[in-house]
C-alpha positions in Angstrom: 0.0 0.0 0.0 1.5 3.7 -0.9 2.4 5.7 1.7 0.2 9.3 1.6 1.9 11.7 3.6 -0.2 14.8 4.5 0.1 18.0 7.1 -1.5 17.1 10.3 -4.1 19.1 12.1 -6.4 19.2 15.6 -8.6 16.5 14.4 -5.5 13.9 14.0 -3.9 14.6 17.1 -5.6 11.7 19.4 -3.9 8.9 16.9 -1.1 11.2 17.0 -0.5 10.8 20.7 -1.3 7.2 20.6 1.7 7.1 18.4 3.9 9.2 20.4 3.0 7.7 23.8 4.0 3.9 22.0 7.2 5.5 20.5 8.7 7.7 23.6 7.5 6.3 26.6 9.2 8.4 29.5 10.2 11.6 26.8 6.7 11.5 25.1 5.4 15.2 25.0 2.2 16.1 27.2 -1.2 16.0 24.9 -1.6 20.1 25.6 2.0 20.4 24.3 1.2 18.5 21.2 -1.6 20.3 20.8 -0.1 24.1 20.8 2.7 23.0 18.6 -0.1 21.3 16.0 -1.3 25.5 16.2 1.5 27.2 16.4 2.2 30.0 13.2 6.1 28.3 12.5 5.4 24.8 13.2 4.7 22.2 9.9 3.6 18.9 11.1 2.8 16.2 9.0 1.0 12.8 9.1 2.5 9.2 7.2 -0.8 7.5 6.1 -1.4 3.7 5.1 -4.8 3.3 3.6 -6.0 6.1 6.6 -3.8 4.4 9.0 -1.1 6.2 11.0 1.9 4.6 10.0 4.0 7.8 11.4 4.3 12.2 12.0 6.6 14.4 12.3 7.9 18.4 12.9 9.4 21.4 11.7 9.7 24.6 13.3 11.1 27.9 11.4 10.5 31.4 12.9 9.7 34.2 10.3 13.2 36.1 9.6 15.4 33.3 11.0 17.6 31.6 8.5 17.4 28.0 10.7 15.1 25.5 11.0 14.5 22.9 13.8 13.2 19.4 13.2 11.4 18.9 16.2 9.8 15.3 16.5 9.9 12.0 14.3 7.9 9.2 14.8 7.7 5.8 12.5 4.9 3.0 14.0 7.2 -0.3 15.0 5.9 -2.6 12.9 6.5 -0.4 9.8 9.9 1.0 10.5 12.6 -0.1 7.7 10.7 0.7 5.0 11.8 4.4 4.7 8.7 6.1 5.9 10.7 8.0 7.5 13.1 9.0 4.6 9.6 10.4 3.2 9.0 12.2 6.2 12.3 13.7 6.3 12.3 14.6 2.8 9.2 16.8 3.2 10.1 18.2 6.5 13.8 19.4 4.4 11.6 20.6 1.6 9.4 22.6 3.5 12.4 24.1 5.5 14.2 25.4 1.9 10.7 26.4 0.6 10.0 28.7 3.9 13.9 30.5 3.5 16.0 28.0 5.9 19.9 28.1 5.1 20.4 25.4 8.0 18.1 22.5 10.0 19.0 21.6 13.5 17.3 18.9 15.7 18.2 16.8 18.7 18.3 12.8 18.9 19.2 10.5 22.0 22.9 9.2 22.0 21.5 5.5 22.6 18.9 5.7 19.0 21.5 4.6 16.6 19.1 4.0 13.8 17.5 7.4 14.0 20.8 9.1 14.0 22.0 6.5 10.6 18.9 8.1 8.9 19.4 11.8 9.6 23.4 11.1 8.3 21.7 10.2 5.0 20.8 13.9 4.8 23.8 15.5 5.7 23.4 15.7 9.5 26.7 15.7 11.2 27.1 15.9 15.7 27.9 19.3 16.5 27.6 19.2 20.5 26.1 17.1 23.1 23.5 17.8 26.1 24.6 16.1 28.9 22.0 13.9 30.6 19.5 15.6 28.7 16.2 12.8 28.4 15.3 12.1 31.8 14.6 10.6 34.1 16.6 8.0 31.9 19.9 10.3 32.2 20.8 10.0 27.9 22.8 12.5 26.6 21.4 14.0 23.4 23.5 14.8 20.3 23.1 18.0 18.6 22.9 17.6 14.9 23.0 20.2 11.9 23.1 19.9 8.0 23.1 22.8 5.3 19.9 23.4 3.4 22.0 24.3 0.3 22.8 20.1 0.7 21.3 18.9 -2.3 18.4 16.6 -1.7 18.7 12.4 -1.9 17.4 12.0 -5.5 20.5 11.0 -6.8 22.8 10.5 -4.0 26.5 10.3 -5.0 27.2 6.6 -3.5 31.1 5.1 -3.6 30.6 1.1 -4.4 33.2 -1.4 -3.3 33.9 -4.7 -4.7 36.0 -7.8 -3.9 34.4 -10.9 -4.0 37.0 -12.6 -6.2 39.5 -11.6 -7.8 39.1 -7.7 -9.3 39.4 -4.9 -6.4 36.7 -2.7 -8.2 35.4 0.7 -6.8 33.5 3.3 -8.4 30.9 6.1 -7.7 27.8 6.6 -9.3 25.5 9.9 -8.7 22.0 8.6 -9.1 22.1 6.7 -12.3 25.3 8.0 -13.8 28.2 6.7 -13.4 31.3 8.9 -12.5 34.3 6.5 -12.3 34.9 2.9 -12.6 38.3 1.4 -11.6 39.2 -1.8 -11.3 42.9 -3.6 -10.8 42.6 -7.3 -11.3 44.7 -10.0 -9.7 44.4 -12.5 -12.6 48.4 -12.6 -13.1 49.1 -13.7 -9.7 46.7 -16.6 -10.2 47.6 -17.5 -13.2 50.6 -19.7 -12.5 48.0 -22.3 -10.6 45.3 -22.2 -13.0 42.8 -20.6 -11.2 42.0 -18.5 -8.2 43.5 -18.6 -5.2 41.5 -17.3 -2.6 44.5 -16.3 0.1 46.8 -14.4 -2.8 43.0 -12.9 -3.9 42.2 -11.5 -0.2 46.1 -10.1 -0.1 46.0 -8.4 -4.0 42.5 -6.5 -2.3 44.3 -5.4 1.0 47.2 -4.2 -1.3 44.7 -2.4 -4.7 42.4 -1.2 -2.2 43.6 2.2 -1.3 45.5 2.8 -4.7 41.7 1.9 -6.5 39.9 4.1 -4.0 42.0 7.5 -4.5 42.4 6.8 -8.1 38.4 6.4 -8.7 37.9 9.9 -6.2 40.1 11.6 -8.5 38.6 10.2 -11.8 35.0 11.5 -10.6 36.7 14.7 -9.2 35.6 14.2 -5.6 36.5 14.1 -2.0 35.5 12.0 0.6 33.3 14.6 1.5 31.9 14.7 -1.4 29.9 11.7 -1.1 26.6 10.5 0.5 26.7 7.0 1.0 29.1 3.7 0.7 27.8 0.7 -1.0 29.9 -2.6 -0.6 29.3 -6.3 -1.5 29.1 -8.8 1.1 28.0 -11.7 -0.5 28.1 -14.1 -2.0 31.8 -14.7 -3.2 34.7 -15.7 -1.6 34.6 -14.9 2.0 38.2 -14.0 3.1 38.2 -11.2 -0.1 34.8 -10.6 0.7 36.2 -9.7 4.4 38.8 -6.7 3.1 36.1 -5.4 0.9 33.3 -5.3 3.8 35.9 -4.4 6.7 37.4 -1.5 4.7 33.6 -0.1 3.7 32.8 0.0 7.7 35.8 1.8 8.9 35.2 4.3 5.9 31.8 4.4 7.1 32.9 5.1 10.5 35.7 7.5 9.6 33.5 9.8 7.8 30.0 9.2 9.3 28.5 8.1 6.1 25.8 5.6 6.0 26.9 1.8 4.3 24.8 -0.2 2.4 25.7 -3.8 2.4 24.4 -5.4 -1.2 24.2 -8.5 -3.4 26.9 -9.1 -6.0 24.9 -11.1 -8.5 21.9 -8.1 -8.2 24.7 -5.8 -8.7 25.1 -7.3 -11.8 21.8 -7.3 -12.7 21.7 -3.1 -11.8 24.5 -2.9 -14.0 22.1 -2.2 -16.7 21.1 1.1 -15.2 24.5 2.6 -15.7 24.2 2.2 -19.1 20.8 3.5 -20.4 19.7 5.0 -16.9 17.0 2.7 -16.2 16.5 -1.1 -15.5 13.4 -2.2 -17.6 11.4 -5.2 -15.7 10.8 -8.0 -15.7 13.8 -9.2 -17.0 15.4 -12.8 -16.9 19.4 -12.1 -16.4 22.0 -14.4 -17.6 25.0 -14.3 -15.5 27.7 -16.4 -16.2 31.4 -15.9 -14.4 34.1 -17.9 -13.2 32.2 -18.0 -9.9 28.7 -17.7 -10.8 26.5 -19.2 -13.5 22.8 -18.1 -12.4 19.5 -17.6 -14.2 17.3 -15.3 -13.0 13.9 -13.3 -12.8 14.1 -9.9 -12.1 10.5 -8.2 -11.8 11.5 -5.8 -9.3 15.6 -5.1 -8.7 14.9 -4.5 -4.8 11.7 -6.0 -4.3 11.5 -9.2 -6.4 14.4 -11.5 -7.6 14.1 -14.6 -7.9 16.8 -17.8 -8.7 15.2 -20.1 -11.3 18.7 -21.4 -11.2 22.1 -22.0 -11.0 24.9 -24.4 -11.8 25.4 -27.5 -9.4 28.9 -27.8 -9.9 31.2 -26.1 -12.0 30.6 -22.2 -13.2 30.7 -21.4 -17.0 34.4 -19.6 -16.4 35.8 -22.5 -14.4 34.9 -24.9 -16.9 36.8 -22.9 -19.2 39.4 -22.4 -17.3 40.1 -26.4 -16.7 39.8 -27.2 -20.1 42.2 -24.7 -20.9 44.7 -26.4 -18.9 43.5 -29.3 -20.7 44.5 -28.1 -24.2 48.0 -26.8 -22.9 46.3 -23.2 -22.6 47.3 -20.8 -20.9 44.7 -19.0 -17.7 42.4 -17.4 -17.8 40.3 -19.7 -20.1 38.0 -18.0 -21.3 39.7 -15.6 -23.5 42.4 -18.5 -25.2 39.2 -20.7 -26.0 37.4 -17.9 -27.5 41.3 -17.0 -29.5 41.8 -20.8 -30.6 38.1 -21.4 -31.1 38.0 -18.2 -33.9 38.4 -20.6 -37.3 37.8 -23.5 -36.0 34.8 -26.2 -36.5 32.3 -25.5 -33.4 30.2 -28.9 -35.1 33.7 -31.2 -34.9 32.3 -32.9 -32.0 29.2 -33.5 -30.1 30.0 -32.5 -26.6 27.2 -33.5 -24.2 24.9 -30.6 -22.7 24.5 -31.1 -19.3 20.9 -31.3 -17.9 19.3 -31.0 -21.0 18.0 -34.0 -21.2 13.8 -34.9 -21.0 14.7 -36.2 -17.0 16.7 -34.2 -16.4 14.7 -31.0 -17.5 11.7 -32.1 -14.8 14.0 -31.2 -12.2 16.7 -29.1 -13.4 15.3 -26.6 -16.1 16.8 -23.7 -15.2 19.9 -25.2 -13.8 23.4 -26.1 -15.2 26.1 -28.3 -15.3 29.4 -28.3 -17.0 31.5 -30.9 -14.8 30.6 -33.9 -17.2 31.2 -31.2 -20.1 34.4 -30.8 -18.7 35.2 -34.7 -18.5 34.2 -35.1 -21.5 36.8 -33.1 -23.3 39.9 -34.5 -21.2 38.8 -37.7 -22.2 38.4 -36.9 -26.0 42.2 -35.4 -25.5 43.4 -38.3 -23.8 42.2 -40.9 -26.1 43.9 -39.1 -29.3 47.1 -38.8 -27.0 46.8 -42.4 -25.8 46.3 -43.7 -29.8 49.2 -41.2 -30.7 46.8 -39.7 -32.8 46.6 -35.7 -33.4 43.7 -33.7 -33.0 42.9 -30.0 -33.3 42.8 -27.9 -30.7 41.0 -25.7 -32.3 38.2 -28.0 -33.3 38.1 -29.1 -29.5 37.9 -25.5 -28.2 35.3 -24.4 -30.7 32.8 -27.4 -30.1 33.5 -27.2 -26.1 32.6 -23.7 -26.3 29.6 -24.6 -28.6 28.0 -26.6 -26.4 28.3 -24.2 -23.2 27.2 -21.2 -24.9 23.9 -23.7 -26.6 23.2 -24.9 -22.9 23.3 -21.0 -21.6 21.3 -19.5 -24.2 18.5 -22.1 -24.5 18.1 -22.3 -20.8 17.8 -18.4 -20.9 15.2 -18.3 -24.0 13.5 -21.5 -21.9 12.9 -19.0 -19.0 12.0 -15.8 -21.0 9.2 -17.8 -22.7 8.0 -20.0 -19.8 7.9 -16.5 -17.8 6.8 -14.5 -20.6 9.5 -11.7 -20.6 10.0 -10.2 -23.7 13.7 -9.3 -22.3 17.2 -11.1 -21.2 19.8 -9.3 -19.9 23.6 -10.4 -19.7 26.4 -10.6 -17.3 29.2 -11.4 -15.6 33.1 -11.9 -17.3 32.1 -14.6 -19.4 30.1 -12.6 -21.6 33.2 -11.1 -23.0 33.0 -14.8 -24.9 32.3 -13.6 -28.9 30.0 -16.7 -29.6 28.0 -16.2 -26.4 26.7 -12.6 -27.5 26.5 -14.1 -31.3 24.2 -16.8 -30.4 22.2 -14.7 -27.8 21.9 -12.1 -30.1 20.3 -14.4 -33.1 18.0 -16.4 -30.7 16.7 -13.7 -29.2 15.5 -12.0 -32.4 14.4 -15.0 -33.5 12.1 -15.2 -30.6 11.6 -11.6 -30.1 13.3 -10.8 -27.5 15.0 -7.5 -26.5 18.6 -8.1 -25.4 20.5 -6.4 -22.9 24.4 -6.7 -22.9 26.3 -3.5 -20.8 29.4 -2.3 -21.7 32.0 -5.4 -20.9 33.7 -2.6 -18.2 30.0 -3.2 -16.6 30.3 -6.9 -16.8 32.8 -8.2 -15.1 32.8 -7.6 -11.6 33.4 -3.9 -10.5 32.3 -1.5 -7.8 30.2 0.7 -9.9 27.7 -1.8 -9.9 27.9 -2.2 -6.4 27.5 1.7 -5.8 24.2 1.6 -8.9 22.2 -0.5 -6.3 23.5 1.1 -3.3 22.0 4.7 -5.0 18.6 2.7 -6.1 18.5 1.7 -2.2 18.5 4.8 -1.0 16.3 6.8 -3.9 13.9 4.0 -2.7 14.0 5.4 0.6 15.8 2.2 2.0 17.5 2.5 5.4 21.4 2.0 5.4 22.7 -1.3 6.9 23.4 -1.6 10.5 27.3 -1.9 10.9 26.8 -5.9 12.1 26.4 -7.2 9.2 29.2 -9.9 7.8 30.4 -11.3 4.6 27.8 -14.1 3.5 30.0 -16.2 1.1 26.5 -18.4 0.2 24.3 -14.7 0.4 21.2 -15.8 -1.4 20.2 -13.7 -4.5 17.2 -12.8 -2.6 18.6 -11.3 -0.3 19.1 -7.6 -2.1 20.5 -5.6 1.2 22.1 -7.4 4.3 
């Protein structure tokens, strides 16, 4: 149900104490109090209505001819706290205060209300002082906050993402839904000399990019610290220790500079990628994302309200399967881009690969999911017949029809779900999709079946923090509250799970 807000009045003031009296307790204001502010010349109130209900109020006072303006009460219901009523509230109490001449808004909030003082932070509000035992009889000190009316408002927050869930330190900064700087250092080199990634020497390249990445992307967006609203970081899933430097150096950032954090879901970061490159996410979607890490199919009907995991590979991801039969064929890592180079002129129809899960049994229980560990077997055993028979083969052949049937598995599975589901749109991602015959194949099934298809910029792709910091800025235009700082790296994080 939408949320109507309105200015309050005499008539609303019994629900209004009802609400006050549940929300206070011992610092709840007297009913002839309430009632004298409700009519007072420089005092806007305003109600938070749920189909008539009184989900929440709050206050602003502003005397003619002064330049400041004080926030004097805020109120959400319990049960419906969390789901930025009271970003609404706040945004119309800051509007009102520029519309009636403020330059500054002041307002008082108990020490112990951590959440309260996260969502006022959101709109600029820093601790100037403190009032010593001022709620009583309880004996909490209140902090004194202030922000700047010239502060520009929240609808397109300037948000610095961070990401390290495998092996690329990304971070970038996004205001709204453009993007201001994307940088990224990858530790593929270090990894390459064991064919794949190790997740110790991944979680020591992030401690070492980290800081170089972060002042690097400040300076490509031409900001400061200072500059921005918000932090956006993944925490899941991924690989937990690089997971860890990623989350621990978005909290003490957070910390440091007061800024609220927003902890977010890789594979949906993905998926928001989109927004970064034509402004908006059109839904439903079904998003392919296929990684080294990662081989998911979802449906996306709403980015922060409604994702849903049709499925996902039971073994093996896409990019690891290409990485091991690289090292099969004497290829060098990562696989994905030598398979592609070798696979160019080669036959993709020289051999039948199997397709994993394809089958009629198979599909009963497993239509949206995949499976490329047989794949895999099955092309070191093709090699290791010819070698055992002396006989030579083409790699190129072998790479071409391994790749074939990945990329026929991927993209029927994906056309499967956009006609099951009716969605006339698939959207892309994840490193893999740099493979040429994966957007060649996508691109003819899906206007053979009319579908629209989405494929971002390949900087947009594979894992970065811009991505991160796109959902982080839809969170907070949606009026979400920021993260508390006790949340954790979630190396399984669920894709349903938008914000930790």
């Amino acid at each position: 149900m939408a949320i109507v807000i309105r200015e309050a009045n005499g008539l609303d003031l019994p629900e209004i104490m009802k609400l006050e009296i549940s929300s206070f307790a011992n610092d709840a204001w007297p009913e002839a109090t309430f009632h004298s502010e409700l009519d007072a010349p420089h005092t806007y109130y305003i109600l938070a209505l749920e189909d008539e209900d009184l989900v929440g109020y709050a206050g602003l006072s502003k005397l003619a001819g002064s330049d400041q303006a004080d926030i004097q009460t805020i109120a959400v219901r319990e049960d419906k706290r969390g789901l930025g009523i009271g970003r609404q509230l706040m945004d119309a109490l800051t509007l009102e205060a520029k519309t009636r001449g403020a330059k500054e808004i002041f307002l008082e909030v108990r020490a112990d209300n951590s959440v309260a003082q996260k969502l006022y932070k959101v709109f600029g509000f820093k601790q100037i002082g403190t009032r010593k035992r001022y709620y009583q009889p309880d004996g909490v000190d209140a902090f004194i906050m202030k922000t700047d009316i010239k502060r520009k408002d929240n609808s397109e927050p300037v948000v610095l993402g961070i990401e390290t869930s495998c092996d690329e330190t990304g971070v970038g900064i996004v205001r709204g839904n453009q993007l201001l700087a994307n940088i990224i250092s990858s530790s593929m080199d270090k990894h390459a000399i064991f064919g794949g990634v190790v997740p110790e020497i991944a979680a020591r390249a992030h401690l070492e990019a980290l800081t170089p990445v972060l002042n690097e992307a400040l300076e490509k967006a031409n900001l400061t610290l200072d500059d921005i609203d918000a932090i956006a970081v993944t925490n899941g899933p991924g690989l937990a220790g690089a997971l860890m430097v990623g989350v621990g150096a978005a909290k003490a950032l957070s910390v440091a500079t007061g800024k609220p954090i927003y902890a977010v879901n890789h594979l949906v970061g993905h998926v928001g990628a989109d927004i970064l490159d034509r402004g908006e996410l059109h839904t439903p979607t079904i998003a392919l994302l296929v990684s080294g890490g990662h081989t998911s199919l979802l449906l996306v009907r709403d980015l922060l309200n409604d994702v849903v995991l049709l499925g996902e590979t039971i073994d093996d991801a896409a990019g690891e399967a290409f990485d091991k039969v690289s090292r099969v064929l004497g290829l060098s890592y990562p696989g994905g881009p030598e398979i592609d180079r070798v696979a160019k002129e080669a036959n993709p129809n020289a051999i039948r690969f199997p397709r994993g899960l394809t089958l009629p049994k198979d599909m009963e229980k497993h239509r949206y999911d995949f499976s490329f560990s047989g794949l895999k077997t099955a092309v070191a055993r093709h090699v290791e017949l010819a070698e055992s028979k002396g006989e030579e083969f083409s790699i190129g052949d072998v790479a071409a029809s391994f790749r074939e049937a990945v990329v026929d598995v991927l993209i029927k599975k994906a056309i499967s779900a956009c006609k099951d589901f009716e969605v006339p749109r698939l959207l892309l991602g994840g490193g893999v999709v740099a493979n040429s015959r994966l957007r060649e194949v996508a691109r003819e099934q899906c206007e053979a079946n009319g579908i629209e298809l989405r494929i971002p910029p390949f900087s947009l792709c594979t894992d970065n923090g811009a991505m991160i910091a796109a959902i982080g800025a839809q969170l907070i235009m949606a009026g979400r509250a920021p993260s508390t700082l006790d949340f954790s790296a979630e190396s399984t994080l669920p894709v349903t799970t938008v914000q930790s």
